[in-house]
C-alpha positions in Angstrom: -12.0 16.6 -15.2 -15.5 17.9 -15.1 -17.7 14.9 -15.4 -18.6 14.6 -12.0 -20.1 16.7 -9.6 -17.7 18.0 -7.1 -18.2 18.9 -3.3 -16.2 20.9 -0.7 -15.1 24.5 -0.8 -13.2 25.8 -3.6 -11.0 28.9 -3.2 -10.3 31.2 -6.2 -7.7 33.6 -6.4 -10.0 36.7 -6.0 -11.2 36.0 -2.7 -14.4 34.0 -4.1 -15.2 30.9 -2.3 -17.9 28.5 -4.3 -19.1 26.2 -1.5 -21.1 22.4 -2.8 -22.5 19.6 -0.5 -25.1 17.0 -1.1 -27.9 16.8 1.2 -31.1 15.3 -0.9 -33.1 15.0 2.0 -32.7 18.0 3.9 -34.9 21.1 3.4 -32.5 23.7 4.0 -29.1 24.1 4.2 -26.8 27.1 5.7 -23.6 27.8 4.9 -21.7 29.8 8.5 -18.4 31.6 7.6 -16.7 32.1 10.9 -14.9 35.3 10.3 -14.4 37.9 12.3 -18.0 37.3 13.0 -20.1 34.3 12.7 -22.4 35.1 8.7 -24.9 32.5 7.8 -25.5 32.1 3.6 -28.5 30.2 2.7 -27.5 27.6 0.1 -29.3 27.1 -3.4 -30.9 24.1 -4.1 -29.3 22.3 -7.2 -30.4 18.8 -9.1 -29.5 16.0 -7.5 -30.0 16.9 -4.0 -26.8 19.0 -4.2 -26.7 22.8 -2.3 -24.2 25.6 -3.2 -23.4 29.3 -2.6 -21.0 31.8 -3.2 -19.0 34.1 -0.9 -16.5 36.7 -1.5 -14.0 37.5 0.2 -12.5 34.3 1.9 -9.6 33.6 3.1 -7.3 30.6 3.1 -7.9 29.2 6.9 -11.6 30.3 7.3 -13.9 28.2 9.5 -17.3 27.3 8.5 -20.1 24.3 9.3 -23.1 23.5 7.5 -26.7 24.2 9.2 -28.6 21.1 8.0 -32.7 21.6 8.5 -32.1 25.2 10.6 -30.7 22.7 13.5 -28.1 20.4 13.1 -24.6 22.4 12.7 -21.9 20.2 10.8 -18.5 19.8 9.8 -18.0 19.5 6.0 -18.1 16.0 4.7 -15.4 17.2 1.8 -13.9 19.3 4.5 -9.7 19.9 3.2 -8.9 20.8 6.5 -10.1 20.2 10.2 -8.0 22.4 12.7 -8.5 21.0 15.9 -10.7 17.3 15.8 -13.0 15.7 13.7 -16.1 17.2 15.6 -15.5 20.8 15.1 -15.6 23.3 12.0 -14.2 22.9 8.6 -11.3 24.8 7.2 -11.1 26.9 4.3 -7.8 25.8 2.2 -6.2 27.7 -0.6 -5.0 24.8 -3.2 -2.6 27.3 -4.8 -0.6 27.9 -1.6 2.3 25.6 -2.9 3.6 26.0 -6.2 5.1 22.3 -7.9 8.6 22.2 -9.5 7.8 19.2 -10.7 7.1 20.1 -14.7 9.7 17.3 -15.9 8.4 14.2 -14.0 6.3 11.9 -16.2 5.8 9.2 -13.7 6.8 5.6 -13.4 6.1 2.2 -15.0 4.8 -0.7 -12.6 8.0 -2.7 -14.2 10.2 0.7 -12.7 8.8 0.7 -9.5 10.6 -0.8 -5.9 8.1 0.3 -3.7 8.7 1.4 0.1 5.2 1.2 2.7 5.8 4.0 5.1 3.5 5.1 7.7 3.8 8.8 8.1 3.3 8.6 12.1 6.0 6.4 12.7 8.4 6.7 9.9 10.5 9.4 12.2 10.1 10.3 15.5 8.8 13.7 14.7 5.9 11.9 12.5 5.2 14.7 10.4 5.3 15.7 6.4 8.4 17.5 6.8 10.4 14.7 8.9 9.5 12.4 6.0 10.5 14.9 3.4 14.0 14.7 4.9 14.4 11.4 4.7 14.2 10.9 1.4 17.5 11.2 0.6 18.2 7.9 2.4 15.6 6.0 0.6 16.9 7.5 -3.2 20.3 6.1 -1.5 18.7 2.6 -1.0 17.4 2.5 -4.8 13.8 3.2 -3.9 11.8 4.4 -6.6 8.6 4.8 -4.9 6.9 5.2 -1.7 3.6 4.0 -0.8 2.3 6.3 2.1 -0.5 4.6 4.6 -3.6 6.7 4.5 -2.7 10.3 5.4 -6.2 11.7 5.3 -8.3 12.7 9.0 -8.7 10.6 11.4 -10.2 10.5 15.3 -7.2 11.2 17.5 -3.9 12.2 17.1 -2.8 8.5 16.5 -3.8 5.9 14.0 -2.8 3.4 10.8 -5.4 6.0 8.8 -7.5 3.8 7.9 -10.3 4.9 10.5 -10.8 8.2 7.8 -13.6 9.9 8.4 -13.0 13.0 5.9 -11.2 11.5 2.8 -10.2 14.9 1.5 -8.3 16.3 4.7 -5.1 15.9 5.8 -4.5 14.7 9.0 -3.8 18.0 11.4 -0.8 16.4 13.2 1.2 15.4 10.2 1.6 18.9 8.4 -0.3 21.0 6.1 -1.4 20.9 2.6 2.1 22.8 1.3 3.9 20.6 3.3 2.3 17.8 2.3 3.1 18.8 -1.5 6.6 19.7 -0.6 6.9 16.2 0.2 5.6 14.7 -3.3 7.6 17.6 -5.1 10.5 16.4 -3.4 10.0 12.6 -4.5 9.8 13.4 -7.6 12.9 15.6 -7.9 14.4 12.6 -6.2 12.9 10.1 -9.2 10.8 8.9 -7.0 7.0 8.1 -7.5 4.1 8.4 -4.4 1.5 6.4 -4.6 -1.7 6.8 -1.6 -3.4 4.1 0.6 -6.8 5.3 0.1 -10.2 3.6 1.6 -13.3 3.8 0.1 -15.0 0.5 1.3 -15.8 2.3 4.7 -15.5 5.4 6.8 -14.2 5.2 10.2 -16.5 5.0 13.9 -15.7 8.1 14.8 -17.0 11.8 13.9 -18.8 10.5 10.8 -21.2 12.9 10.0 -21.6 11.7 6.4 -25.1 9.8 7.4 -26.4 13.6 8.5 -26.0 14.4 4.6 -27.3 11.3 2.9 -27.5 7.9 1.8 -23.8 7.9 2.2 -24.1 3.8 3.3 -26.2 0.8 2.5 -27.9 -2.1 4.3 -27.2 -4.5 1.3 -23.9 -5.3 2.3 -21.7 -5.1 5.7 -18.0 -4.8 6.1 -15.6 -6.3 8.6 -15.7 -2.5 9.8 -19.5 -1.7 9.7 -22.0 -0.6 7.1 -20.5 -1.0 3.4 -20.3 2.5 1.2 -23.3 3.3 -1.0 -22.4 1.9 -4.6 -25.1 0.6 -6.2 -28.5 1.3 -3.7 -30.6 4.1 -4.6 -29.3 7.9 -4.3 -25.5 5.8 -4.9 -24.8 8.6 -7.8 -23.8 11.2 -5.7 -22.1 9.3 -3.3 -19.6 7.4 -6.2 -19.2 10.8 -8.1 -17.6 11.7 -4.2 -14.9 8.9 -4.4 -14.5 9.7 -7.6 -14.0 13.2 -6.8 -11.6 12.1 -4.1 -9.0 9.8 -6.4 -8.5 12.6 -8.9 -8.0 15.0 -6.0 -4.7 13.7 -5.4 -4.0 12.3 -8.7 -4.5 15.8 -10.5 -3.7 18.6 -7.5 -1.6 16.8 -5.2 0.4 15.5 -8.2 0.1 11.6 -6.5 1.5 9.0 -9.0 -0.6 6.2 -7.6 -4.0 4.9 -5.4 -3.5 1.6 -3.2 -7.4 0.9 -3.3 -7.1 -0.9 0.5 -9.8 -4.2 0.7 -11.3 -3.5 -2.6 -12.9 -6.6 -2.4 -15.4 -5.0 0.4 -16.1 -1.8 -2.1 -19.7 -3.9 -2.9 -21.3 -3.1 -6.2 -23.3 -5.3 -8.7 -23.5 -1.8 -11.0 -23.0 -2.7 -14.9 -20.1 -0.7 -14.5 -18.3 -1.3 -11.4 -17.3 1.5 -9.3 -13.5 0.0 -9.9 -14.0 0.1 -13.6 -15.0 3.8 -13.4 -12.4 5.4 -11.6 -9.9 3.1 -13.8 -11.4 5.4 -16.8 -11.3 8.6 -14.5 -7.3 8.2 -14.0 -7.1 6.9 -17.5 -8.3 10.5 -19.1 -6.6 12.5 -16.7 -3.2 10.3 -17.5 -4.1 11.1 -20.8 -4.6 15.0 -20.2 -1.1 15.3 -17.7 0.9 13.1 -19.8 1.8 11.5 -16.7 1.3 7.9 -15.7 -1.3 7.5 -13.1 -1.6 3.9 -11.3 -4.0 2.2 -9.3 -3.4 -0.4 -6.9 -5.9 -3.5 -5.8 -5.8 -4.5 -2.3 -8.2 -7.9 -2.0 -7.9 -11.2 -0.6 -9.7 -12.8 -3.2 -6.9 -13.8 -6.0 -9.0 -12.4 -8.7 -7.3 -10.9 -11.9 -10.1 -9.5 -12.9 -9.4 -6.8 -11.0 -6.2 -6.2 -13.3 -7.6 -7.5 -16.2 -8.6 -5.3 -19.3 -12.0 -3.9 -19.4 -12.3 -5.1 -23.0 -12.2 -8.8 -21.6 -14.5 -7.5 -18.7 -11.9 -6.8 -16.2 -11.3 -3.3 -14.1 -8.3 -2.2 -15.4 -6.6 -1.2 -12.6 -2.6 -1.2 -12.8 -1.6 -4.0 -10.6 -2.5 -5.5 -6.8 -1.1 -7.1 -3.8 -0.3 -10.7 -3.9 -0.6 -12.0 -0.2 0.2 -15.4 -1.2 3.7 -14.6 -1.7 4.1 -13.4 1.6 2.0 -16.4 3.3 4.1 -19.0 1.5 7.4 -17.5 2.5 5.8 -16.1 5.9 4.7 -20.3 6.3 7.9 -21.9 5.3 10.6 -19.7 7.2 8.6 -19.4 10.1 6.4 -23.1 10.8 3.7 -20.8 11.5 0.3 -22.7 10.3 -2.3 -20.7 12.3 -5.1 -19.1 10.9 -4.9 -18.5 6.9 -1.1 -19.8 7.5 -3.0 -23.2 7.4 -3.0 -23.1 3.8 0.8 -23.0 2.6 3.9 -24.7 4.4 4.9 -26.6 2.0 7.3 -26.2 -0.3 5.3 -26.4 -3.9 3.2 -23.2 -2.0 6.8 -21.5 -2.9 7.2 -22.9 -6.1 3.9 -22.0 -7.7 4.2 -18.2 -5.8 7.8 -18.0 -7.9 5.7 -18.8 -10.7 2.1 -17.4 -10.4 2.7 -15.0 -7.6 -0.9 -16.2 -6.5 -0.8 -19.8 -4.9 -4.4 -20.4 -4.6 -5.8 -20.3 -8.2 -8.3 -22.6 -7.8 -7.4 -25.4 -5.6 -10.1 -25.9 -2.2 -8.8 -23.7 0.4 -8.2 -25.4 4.1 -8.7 -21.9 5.6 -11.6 -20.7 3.5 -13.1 -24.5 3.3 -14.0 -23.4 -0.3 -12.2 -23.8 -4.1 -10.5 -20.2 -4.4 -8.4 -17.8 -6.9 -8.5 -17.9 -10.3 -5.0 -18.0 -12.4 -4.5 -15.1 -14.7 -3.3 -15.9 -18.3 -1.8 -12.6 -19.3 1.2 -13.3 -18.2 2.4 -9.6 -17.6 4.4 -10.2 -13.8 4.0 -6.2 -13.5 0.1 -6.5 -12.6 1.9 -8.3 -9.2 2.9 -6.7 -6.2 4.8 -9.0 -3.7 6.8 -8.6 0.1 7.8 -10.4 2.8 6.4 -7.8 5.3 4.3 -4.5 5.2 1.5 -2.9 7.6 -1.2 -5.7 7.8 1.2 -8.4 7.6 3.4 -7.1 10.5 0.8 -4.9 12.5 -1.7 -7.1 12.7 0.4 -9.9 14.5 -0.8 -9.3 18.1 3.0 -8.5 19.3 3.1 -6.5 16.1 6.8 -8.6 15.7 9.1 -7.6 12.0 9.8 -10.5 10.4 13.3 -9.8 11.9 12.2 -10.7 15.2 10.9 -14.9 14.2 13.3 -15.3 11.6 17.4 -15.7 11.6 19.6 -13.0 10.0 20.6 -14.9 7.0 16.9 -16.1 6.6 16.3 -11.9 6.2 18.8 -12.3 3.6 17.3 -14.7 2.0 14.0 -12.7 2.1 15.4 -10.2 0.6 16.8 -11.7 -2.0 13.1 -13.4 -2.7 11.4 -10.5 -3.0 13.9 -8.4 -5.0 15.1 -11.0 -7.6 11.5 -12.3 -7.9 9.6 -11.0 -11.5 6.9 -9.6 -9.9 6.8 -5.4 -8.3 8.7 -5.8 -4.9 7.3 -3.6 -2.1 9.6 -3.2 1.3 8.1 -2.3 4.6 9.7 0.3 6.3 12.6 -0.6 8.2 13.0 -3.9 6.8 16.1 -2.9 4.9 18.1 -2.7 8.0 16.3 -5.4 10.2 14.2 -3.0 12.6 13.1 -4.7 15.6 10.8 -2.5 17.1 7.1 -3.9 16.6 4.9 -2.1 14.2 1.4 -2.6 16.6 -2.3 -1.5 16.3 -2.6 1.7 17.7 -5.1 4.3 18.1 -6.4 7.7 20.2 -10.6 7.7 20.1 -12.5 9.8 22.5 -15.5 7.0 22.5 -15.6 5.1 25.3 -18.2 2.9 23.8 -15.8 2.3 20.1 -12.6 1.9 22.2 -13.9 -1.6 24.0 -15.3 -2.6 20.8 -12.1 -2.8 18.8 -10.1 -4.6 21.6 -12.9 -7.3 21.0 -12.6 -7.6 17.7 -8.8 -7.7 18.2 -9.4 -9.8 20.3 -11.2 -12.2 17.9 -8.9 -11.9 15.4 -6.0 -13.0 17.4 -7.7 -16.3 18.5 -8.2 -17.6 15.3 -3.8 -16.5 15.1 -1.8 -16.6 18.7 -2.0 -17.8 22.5 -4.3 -14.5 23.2 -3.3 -16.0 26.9 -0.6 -13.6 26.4 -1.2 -10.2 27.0 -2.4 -7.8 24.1 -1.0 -4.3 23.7 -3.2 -1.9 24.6 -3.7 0.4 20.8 -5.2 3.1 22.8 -1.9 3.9 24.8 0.5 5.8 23.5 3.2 3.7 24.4 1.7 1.7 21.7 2.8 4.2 19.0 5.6 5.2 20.3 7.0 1.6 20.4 6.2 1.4 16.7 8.7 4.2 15.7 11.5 3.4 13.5 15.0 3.6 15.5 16.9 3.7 12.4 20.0 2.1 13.7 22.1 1.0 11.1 25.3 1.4 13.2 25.4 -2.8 14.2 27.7 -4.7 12.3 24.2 -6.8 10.7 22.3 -3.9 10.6 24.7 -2.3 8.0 25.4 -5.3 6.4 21.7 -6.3 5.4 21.5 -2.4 4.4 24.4 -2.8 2.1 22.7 -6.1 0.9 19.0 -4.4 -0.1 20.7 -1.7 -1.7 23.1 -4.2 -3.5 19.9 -6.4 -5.0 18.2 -3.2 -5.5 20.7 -2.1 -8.0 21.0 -5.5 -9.4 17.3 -5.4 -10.0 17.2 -2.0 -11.5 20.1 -2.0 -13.9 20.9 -5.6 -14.9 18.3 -6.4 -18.2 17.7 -9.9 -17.2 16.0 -9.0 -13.9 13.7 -6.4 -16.1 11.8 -8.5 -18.0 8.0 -8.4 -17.2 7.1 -11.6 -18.8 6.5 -15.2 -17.5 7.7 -16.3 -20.8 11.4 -15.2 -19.5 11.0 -17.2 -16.0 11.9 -20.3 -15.5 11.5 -22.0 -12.2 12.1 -25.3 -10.8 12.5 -26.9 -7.5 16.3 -28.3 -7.3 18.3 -30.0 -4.4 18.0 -34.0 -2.6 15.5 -32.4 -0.7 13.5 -30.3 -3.6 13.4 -27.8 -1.0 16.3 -25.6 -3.4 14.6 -23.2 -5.9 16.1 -22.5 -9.4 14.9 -19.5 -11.3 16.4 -18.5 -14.2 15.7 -14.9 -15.9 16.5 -14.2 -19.8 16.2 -11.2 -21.6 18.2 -11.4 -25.1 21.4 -12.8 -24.6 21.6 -11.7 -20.7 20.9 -14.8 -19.0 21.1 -14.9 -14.8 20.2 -18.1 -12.6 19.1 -17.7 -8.9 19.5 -20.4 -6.7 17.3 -20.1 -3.3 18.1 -22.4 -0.7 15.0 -22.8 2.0 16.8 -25.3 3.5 18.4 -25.2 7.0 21.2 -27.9 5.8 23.1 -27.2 2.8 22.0 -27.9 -0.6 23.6 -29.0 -3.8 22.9 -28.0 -7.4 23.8 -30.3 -10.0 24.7 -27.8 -12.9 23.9 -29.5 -16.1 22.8 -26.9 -18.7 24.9 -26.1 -21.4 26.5 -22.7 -19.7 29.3 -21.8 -18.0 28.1 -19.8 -14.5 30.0 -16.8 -12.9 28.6 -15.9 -9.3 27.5 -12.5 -8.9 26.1 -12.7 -5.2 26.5 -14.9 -2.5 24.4 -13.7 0.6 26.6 -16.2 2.3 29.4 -14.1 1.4 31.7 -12.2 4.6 30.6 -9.4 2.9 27.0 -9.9 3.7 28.0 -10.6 7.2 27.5 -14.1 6.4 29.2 -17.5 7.6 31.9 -16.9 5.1 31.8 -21.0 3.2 30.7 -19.5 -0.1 29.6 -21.2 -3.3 31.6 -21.6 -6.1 32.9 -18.5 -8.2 32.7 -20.0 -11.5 30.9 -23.7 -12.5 31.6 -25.1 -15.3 28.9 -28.0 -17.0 28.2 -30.7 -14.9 29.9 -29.2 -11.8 27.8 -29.2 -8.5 27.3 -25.5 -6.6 27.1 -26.2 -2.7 25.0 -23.8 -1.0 25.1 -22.9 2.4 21.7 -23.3 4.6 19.1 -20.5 4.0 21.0 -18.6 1.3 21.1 -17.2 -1.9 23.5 -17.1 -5.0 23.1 -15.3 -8.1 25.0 -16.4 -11.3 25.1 -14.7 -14.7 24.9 -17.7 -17.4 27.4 -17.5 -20.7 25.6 -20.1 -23.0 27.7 -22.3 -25.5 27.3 -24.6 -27.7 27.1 -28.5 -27.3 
């Protein structure tokens, strides 16, 4: 992958270090290899405003700056290591350091994938690379086939979700090293298991961003929610693509990442011809084509758009799939009464219905929330360009108690959850902890040294929660540490409901993954209906050939009947109502016959597989 200009410092195996960094405005710039001694190299002016030199003998773990104008000493903007904090030198880091194992892995289909959202701080209570890497096992156990890692890359502090990056290409110091961090990817993939990357690119973070020192690196067309947008389509906006670019197909290609979860795409502003989306869709294209091993990319946007999935031939993006929120918000809504905030706009129970269907609720229809007509329905069809969940990072941490579902909703409403999610046709995604009911908040926390930055993200908190929650309550402080070490994982499974909702995700999981009825990617082979006196029962059946399943969600807190009247004799599979589930033990029938009536029990779930006969 040559087509674009690359930056950083690029170790060869003979000691040779090729050092690139764009600076088109500056008039000189120094390279200063901290060695035994401090040696400054003048760099060599190249087109484009980019400077380079060459150095022998360098070693893995070096420390250098740049010398912009003869003055102003900086870190790296490309830097693939920062030692101590985001203010000090770069590191030197030798990409061959870790050897992969991993010749047979080919990657994973979106229809494969059951996705698991871990953030690496909190996932164990060591918070590193290697912790996660020994955990695996456990996940492989669940029926996970991928994890989807919150952004690892440096951040101010020693605590934060990641998405404060301020060097894209660096791992952050306190969760490991770059072997480690590839021991950890090897391992997934030994284990069948994909890793896809929360990456941003619409934004850099407030603190130690020293990308402005080298260039146009931001515009003044657009803002953010976070502050100035990135340089996509404003003048000098070549280089500064070419360096996201750069980025994606660093860990697509060396790090041997399956995926990129593009976070608030939406805020990636560009009104190029070609979008900066569409680009690095053909990027990963050619280097899935070169590997032979699937790469994906992920949409994160509020705006129910599918062109972002669409083909570029029919002037879409092309990326793989992206997050449905709407499925979350119209279960979220229902289960909960909660109608603040976006929450205004579902609640009812055709917002379930029409997610079931469409995965998107809003396709069109005038928005309460937004006070505008929003989403667009996509007509392809294909339920693997959808990713959906009851939970994950914003949905959870960005509740100002940071509470898990498991904390507003009862324990056979989790079940039922559950059984939404992982019987629904679209690309589940679990949050972590969720498969056992953790109740320890997952809050906003962070570590930055700027007085000035720290006050004004509790305001904007702050804001945010108004529009949510009673912010007469007190808000959790995200610059104590208490708030990160409250957001830890206990991992308890050793309750008698804890185990039982383990045994139940890992139950559906399975279900999901091996039963060809629940594989099926198409609308076509979904059916779903409202059912019940109340409508408030869904019916969904799922075909593929002759295997034919029925799944029968009751939202209701009363029981529910089902008047069986196809031509098909049922056999129950699952009943999350079932002692076995931990449940209240009155269970739905085994086997219905036509024209018999199913009684389900209040916020449950039953599965049947359907033998069709004749009339």
């Amino acid at each position: 992958m040559t087509r674009y200009q690359q930056q950083g410092a690029f170790l060869k195996e003979n000691g040779d270090c090729f050092f690139r960094v764009w600076a088109p405005f500056r008039k000189s710039v120094t390279l200063l290899l901290l060695g035994s001694k401090e040696v400054s190299y003048p760099m060599t002016s190249e087109e484009g405003g980019y400077w380079s030199t060459t150095v022998q003998e360098v070693a893995d773990g070096m420390h250098y700056y740049y010398l912009l104008d003869e003055h102003l000493q900086r870190p790296d903007p490309a830097s693939r290591h920062q030692e101590s904090t985001v203010h000090r030198g770069s590191c030197v880091v030798d990409p061959a350091a870790f050897t992969f194992t991993d010749d047979n892995w080919k990657g994973l289909e979106p229809r494969d994938l059951i996705i698991y959202e871990l953030h690496i701080g909190t996932f164990t209570k060591e918070g590193t690379f290697q912790a996660a890497r020994e955990k695996l096992p456990a996940l492989e156990a669940l029926g996970i086939t991928a994890i989807a890692l919150m952004p690892v890359c440096q951040f101010p502090g020693d605590r934060n979700w990641g998405y404060d990056c301020v060097y894209p290409f660096a791992l952050h110091n306190k969760y490991g090293t770059t072997a480690e961090f590839k021991a950890l990817i090897n391992t997934a993939h030994h284990l069948g298991m994909a890793v896809i990357l929360d990456v941003v690119y619409n934004h850099a973070g407030g603190e130690g961003n020293y990308q402005p020192d080298y260039g146009p690196y931001f515009t003044d067309k657009y803002k953010t929610l976070w502050g100035p947008a990135v340089n996509l389509d404003d003048n000098w906006c070549d280089a500064v693509r070419d360096y996201y670019i750069q980025n994606a197909l660093m860990w697509l290609d060396e790090f041997h990442i399956d995926g990129l979860r593009l976070d608030s795409l939406h805020e990636c502003q560009d009104s190029s011809a070609v979008h900066f989306a569409w680009e690095l869709s053909e990027a990963a294209a050619e280097l899935e084509q070169q590997s032979g091993r699937r790469k994906l990319l992920i949409a994160s946007t509020d705006l129910n758009d599918p062109r972002y999935t669409n083909p570029v031939k029919i002037g879409g993006y092309g990326l793989t799939s992206q997050w449905a929120d709407d499925f979350h918000h119209a279960l979220h809504a229902w289960l909960t009464g909660e109608q603040q905030g976006y929450y205004e706009d579902f609640g009812q129970f055709q917002h379930l219905e029409k997610a079931f269907r469409d995965a998107f609720v809003y396709t069109g229809q005038y928005s309460s929330f937004r006070k505008r007509k929003f989403g667009l329905l996509s007509d392809d069809g294909d339920c693997q360009r959808m990713i959906v969940f009851s939970q994950n990072h914003e949905q959870v941490g960005n509740r100002m108690l940071g509470e898990r579902l498991g904390s507003l909703v009862s324990f056979e409403a989790l079940k039922l959850v559950a059984s939404a999610v992982l019987l629904s046709p679209f690309v589940p995604l679990l949050f972590m902890g969720e498969e056992y009911g953790e109740k320890n908040p997952f809050l906003f926390f962070t570590a930055y040294s700027d007085p000035a930055l720290v006050e004004e993200v509790k305001k904007a908190r702050s804001r945010w929660f108004s529009a949510f929650f009673n912010t007469n309550k007190s808000i959790p402080d995200p610059q104590l540490e208490e708030s990160f070490t409250r957001s830890r994982l206990g991992w308890d499974t050793s309750t008698r409901s804890n185990a039982a909702l383990l045994a139940c995700y890992r139950f559906l999981i399975a279900f999901r993954k091996h039963r060809p009825a629940m594989r099926t990617v198409s609308k076509e082979s979904v059916s779903v209906r409202p059912a019940g006196k109340d409508q408030t029962l869904l019916a969904i059946e799922r075909t593929s050939g002759q295997d034919k399943v029925l799944i029968l969600l009751n939202f209701n807190t009363a029981t529910q009947t089902y008047y069986h009247t196809a031509q098909a004799t049922l056999k129950k599979i699952f009943d999350s109502a079932h002692e076995e589930w931990n449940g209240p033990g009155i269970k739905a029938a085994d086997e219905v016959s036509v024209n018999d009536t199913i009684l389900l029990q209040p916020l449950s779930a039953v599965v049947y597989e359907m033998a069709h006969h004749e009339e």
